[in-house]
Each structure stands twice: as structure tokens, then as C-alpha cells.
C-alpha positions, 0 to 999 in steps of 0.5 A: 249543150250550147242551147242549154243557155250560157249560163249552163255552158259557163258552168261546165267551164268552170267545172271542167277546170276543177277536174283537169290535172296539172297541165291538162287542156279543155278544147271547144268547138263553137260557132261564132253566132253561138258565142264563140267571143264570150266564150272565148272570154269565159275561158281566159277568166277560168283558165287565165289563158284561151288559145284560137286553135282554128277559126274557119267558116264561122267555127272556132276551136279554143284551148284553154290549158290549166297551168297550175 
């Protein structure tokens, strides 16, 4: 979906903020060249937190979890 445009990747964000539980993690694989900073960004605006699980070789897997 990343091709899709950030504004399109942005909104599933958002979305899949409103349909976890109480506690439940959003994951994302992404690469740098495609975003991985304004992602990374993104996700602590919706979620007020974003975690670097792993970056290696231009991927980063982020964690954002919904705490309320």
C-alpha cells in the first residue's frame, strides 16, 4: 500500500488506531527511502508513542501501541 501516497498510508494510521483494543499494537515495516522518519512521526502524533523495534539494512519495524 505504500505506493498508494502518504496520505492514503496516513489514513490507515489513523483507522487502525480507532479499531484496536485497549493495549493493542499497530507493527509496521517500512523502508527508509519510503518514508520510514514521517512514519515514524505519524504514528507518535495518532498514537503518542512509536517504538524502533529493528532498523537494519534501510527497513525499520515500528510499534506504536494504543495505551488508552
Amino acid at each position: 500500500p505504500i505506493r498508494a501516497g502518504k496520505q492514503t498510508i496516513f489514513q490507515i494510521y489513523e483507522q487502525s488506531f480507532e479499531h484496536l483494543n485497549r493495549n493493542g499494537k499497530f507493527y509496521c515495516v517500512i523502508q527508509t527511502k519510503h518514508g520510514a522518519k514521517s512514519t515514524q512521526r505519524k504514528l507518535e502524533e495518532v498514537f503518542g508513542n512509536c517504538e524502533v523495534v529493528k532498523k537494519d539494512k534501510g527497513y525499520y519495524i515500528l510499534r506504536s501501541e494504543k495505551l488508552e
